[in-house]
N, CA, C and O atoms as a GROMACS GRO file, in nm:
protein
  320
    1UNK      N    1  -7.339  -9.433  13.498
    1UNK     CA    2  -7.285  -9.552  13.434
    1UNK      C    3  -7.362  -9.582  13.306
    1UNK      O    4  -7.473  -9.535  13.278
    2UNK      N    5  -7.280  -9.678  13.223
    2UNK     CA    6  -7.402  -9.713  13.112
    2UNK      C    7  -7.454  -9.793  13.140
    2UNK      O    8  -7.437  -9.849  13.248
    3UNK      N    9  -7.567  -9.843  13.024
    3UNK     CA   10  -7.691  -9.920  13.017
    3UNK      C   11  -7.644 -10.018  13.019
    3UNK      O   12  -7.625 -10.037  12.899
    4UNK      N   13  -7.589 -10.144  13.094
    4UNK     CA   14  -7.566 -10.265  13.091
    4UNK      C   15  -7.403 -10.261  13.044
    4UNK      O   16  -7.373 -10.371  12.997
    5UNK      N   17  -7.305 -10.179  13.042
    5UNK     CA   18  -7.186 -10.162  13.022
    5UNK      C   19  -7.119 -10.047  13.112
    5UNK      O   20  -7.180  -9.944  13.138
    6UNK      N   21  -6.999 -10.072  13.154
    6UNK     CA   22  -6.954  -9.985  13.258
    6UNK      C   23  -6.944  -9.830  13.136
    6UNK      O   24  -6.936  -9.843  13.014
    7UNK      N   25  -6.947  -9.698  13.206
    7UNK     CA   26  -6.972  -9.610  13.109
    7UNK      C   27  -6.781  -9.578  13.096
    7UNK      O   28  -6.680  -9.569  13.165
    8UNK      N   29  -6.835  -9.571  12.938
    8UNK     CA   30  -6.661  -9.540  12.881
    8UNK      C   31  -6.705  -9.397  12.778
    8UNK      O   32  -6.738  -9.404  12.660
    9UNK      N   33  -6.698  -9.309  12.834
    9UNK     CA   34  -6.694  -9.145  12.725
    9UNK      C   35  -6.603  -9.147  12.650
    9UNK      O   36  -6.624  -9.059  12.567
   10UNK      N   37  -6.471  -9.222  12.623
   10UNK     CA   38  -6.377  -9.234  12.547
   10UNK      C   39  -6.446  -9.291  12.403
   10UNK      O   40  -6.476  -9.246  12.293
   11UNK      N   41  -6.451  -9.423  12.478
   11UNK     CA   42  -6.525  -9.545  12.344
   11UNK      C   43  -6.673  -9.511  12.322
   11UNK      O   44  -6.724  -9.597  12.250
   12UNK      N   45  -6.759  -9.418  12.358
   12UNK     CA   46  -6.869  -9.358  12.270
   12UNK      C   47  -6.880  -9.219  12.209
   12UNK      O   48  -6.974  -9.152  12.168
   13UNK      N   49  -6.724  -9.200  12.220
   13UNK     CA   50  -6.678  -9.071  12.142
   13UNK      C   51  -6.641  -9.144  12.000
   13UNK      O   52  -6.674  -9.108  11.887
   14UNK      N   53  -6.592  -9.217  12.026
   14UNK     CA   54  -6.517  -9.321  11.915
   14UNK      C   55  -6.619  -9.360  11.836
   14UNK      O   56  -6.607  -9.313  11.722
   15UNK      N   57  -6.722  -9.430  11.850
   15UNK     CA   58  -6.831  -9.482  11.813
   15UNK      C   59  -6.897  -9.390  11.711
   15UNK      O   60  -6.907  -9.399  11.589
   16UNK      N   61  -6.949  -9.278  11.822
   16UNK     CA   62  -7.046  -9.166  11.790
   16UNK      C   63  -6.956  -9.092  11.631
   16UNK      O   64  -7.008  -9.064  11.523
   17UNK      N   65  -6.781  -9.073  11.684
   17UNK     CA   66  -6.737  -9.040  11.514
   17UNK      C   67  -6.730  -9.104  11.423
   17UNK      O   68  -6.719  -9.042  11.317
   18UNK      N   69  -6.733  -9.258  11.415
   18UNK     CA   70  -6.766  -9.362  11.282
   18UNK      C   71  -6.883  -9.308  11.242
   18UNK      O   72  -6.877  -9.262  11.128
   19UNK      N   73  -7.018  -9.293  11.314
   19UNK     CA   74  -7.081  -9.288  11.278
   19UNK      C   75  -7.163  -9.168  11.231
   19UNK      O   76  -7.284  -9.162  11.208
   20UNK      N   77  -7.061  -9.066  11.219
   20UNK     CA   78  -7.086  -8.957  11.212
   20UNK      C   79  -7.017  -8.930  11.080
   20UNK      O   80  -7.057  -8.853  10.994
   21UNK      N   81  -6.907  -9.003  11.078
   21UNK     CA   82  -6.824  -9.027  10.940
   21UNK      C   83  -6.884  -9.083  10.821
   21UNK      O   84  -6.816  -9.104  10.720
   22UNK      N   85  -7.038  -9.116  10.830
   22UNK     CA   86  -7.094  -9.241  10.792
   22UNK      C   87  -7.202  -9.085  10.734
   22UNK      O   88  -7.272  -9.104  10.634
   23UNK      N   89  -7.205  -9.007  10.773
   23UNK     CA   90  -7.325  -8.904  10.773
   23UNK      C   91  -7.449  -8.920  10.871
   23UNK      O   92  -7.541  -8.838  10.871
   24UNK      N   93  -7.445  -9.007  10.937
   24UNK     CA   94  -7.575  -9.004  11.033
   24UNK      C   95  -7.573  -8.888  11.113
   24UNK      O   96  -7.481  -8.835  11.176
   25UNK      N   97  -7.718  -8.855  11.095
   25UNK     CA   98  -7.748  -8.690  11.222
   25UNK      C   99  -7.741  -8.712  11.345
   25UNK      O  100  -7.699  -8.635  11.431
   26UNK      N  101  -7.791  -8.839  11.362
   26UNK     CA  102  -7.769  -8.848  11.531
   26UNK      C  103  -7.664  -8.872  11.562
   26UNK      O  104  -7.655  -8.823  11.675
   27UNK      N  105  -7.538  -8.934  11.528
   27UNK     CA  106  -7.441  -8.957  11.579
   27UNK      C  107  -7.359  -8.788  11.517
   27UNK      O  108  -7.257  -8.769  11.582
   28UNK      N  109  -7.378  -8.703  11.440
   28UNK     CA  110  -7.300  -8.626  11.462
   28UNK      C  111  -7.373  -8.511  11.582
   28UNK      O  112  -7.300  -8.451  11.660
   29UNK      N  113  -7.504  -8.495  11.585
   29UNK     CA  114  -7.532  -8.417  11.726
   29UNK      C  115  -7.486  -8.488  11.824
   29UNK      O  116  -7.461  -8.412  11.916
   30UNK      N  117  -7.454  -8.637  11.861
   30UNK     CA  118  -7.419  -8.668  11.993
   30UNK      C  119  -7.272  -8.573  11.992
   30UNK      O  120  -7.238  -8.472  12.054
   31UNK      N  121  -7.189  -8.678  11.868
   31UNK     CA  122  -7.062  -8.595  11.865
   31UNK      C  123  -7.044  -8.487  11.891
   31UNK      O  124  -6.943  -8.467  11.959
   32UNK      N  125  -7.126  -8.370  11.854
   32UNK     CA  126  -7.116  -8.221  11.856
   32UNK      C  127  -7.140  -8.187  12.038
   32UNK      O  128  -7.065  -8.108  12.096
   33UNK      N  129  -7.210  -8.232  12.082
   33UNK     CA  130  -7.258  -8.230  12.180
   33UNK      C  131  -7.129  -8.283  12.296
   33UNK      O  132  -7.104  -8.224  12.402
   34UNK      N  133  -7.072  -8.386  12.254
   34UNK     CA  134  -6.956  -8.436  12.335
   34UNK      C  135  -6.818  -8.343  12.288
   34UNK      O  136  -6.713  -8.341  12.353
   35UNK      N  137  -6.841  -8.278  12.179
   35UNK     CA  138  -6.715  -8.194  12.161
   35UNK      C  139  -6.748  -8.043  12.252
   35UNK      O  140  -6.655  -7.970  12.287
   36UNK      N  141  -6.873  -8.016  12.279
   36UNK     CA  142  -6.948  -7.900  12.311
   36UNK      C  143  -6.917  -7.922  12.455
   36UNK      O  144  -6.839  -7.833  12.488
   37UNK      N  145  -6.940  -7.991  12.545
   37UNK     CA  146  -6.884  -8.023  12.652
   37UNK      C  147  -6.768  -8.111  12.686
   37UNK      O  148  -6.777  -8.173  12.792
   38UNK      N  149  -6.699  -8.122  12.640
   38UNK     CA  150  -6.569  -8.261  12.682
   38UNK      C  151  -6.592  -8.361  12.718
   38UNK      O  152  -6.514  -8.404  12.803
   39UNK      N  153  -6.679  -8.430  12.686
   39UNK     CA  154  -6.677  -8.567  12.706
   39UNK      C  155  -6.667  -8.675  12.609
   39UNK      O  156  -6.746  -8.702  12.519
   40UNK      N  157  -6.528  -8.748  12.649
   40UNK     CA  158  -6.453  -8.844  12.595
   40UNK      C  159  -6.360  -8.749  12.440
   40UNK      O  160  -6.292  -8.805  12.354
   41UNK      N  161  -6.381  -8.646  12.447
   41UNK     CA  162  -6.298  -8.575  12.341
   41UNK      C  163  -6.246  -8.443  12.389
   41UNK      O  164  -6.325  -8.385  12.463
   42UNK      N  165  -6.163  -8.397  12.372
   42UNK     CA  166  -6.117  -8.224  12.422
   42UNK      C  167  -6.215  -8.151  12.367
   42UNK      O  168  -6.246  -8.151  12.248
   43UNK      N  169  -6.284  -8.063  12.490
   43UNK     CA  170  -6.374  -7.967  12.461
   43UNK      C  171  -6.320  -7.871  12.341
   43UNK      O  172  -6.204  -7.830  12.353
   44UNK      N  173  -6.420  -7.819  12.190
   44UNK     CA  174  -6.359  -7.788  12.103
   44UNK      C  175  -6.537  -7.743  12.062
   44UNK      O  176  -6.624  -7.820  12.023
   45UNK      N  177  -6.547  -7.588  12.088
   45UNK     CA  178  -6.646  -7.569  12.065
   45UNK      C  179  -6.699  -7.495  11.882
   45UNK      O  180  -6.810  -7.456  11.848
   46UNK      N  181  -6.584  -7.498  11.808
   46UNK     CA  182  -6.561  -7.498  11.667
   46UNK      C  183  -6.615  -7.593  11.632
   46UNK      O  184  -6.726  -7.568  11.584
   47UNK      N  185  -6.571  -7.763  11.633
   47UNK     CA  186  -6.568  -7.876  11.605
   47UNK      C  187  -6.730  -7.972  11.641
   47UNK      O  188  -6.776  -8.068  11.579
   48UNK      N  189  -6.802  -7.882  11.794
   48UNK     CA  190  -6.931  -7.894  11.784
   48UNK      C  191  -7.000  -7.863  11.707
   48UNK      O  192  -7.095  -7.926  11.660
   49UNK      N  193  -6.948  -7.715  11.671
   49UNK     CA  194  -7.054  -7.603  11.544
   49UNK      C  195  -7.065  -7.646  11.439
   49UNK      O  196  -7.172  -7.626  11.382
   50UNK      N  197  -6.935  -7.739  11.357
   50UNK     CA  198  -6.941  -7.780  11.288
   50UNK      C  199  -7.034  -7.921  11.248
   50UNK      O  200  -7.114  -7.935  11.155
   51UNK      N  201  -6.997  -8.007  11.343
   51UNK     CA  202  -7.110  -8.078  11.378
   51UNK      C  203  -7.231  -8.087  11.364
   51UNK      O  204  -7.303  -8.163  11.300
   52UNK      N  205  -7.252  -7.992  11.438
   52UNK     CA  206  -7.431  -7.950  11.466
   52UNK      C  207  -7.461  -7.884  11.314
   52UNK      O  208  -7.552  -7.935  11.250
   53UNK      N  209  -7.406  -7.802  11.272
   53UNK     CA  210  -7.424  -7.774  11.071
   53UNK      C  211  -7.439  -7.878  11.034
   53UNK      O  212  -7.540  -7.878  10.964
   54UNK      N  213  -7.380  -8.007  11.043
   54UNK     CA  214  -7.385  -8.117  10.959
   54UNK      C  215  -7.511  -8.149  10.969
   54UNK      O  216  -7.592  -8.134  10.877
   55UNK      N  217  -7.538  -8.198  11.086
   55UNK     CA  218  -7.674  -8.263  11.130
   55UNK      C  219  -7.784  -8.191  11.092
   55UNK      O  220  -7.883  -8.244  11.041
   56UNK      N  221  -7.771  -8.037  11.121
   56UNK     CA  222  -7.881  -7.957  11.086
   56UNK      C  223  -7.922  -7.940  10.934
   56UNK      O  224  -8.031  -7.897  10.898
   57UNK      N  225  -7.806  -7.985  10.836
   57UNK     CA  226  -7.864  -7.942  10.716
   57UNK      C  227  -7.952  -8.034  10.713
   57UNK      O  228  -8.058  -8.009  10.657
   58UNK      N  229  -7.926  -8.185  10.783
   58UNK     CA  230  -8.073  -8.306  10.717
   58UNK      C  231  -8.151  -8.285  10.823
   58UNK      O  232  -8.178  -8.370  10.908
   59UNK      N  233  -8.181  -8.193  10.821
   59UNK     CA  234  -8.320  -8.126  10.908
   59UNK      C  235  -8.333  -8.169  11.035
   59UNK      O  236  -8.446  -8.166  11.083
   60UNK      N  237  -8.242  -8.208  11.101
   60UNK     CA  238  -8.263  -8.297  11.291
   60UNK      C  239  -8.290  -8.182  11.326
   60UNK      O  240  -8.231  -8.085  11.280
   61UNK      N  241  -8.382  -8.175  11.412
   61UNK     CA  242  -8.480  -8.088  11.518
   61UNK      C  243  -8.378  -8.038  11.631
   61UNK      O  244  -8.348  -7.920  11.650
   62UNK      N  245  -8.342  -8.119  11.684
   62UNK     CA  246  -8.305  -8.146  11.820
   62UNK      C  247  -8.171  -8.045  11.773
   62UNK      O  248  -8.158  -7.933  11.823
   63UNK      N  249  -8.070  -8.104  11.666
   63UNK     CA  250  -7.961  -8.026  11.654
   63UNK      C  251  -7.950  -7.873  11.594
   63UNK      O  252  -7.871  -7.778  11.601
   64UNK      N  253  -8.066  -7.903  11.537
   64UNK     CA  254  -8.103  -7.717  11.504
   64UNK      C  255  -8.122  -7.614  11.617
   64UNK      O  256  -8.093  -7.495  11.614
   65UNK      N  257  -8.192  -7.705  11.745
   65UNK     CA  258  -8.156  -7.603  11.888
   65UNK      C  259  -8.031  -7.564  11.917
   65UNK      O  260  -7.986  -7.452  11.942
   66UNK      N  261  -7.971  -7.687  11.910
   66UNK     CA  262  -7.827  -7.698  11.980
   66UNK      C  263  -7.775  -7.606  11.884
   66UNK      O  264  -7.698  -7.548  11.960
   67UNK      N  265  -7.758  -7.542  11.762
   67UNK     CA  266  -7.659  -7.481  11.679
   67UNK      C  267  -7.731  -7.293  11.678
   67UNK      O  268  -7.680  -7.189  11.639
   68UNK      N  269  -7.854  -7.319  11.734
   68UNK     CA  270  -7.910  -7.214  11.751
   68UNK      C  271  -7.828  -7.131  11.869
   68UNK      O  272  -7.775  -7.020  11.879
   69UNK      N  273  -7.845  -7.232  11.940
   69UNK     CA  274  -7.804  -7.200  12.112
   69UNK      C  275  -7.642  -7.161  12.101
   69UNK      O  276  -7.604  -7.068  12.173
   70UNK      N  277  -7.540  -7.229  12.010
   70UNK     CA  278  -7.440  -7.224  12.022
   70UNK      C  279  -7.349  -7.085  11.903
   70UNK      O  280  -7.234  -7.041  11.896
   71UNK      N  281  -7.497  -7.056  11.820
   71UNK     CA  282  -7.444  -6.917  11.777
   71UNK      C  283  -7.535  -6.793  11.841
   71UNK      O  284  -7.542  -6.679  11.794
   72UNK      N  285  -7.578  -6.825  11.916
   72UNK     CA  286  -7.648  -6.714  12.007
   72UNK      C  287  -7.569  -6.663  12.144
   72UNK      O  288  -7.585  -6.575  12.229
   73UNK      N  289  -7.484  -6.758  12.119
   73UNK     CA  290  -7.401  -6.763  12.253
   73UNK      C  291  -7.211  -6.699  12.254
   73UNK      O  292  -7.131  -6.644  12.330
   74UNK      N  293  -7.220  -6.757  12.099
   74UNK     CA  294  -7.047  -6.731  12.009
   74UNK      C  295  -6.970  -6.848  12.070
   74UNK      O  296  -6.865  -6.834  12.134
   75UNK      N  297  -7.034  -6.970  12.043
   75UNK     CA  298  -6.967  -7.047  12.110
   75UNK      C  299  -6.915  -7.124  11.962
   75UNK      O  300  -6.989  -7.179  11.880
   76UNK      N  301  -6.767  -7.110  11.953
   76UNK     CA  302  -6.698  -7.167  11.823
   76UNK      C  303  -6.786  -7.135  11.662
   76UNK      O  304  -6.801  -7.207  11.564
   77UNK      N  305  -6.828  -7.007  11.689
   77UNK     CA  306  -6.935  -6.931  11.569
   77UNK      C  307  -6.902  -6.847  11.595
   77UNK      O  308  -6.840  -6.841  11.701
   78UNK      N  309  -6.927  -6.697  11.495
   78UNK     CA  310  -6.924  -6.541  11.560
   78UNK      C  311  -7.044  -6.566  11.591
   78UNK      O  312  -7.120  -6.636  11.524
   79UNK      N  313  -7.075  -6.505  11.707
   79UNK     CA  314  -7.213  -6.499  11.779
   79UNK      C  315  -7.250  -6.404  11.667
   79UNK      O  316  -7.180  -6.322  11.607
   80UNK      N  317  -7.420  -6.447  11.649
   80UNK     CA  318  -7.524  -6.381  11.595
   80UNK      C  319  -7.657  -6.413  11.637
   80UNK      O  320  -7.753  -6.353  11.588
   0.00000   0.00000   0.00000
């Protein structure tokens, strides 16, 4: 559940893409991350990769694993 709100994966998919629209890194690794597994959006493992590029060019740590992991794997990347 969420933190003091019943949990809605829909409406922090929603959220997470304003604010991802906005350029923030963290909200596009959450995004990438919720497109990477399906939650609150159709799994779309292109649309993570893309994502996680975004975030990674302003240097987020965290999403440079995740884009590592997800072209090591060929997940919506040619694996390399």
């Amino acid at each position: 559940s969420g933190r003091g709100v019943p949990q809605d994966d829909d409406e922090a998919a929603c959220l997470f893409h304003r604010a991802a629209e906005q350029g923030l890194a963290n909200a596009q690794c959450s995004l990438g991350q919720c497109y990477d597994v399906g939650e609150g959006v159709p799994q779309d493992f292109r649309e993570a990769a893309r994502l996680y590029r975004l975030a990674a060019r302003q240097g987020f740590a965290e999403v440079q694993y995740n884009l590592a992991v997800v072209c090591e794997q060929g997940r919506g990347v040619p694996q390399d």
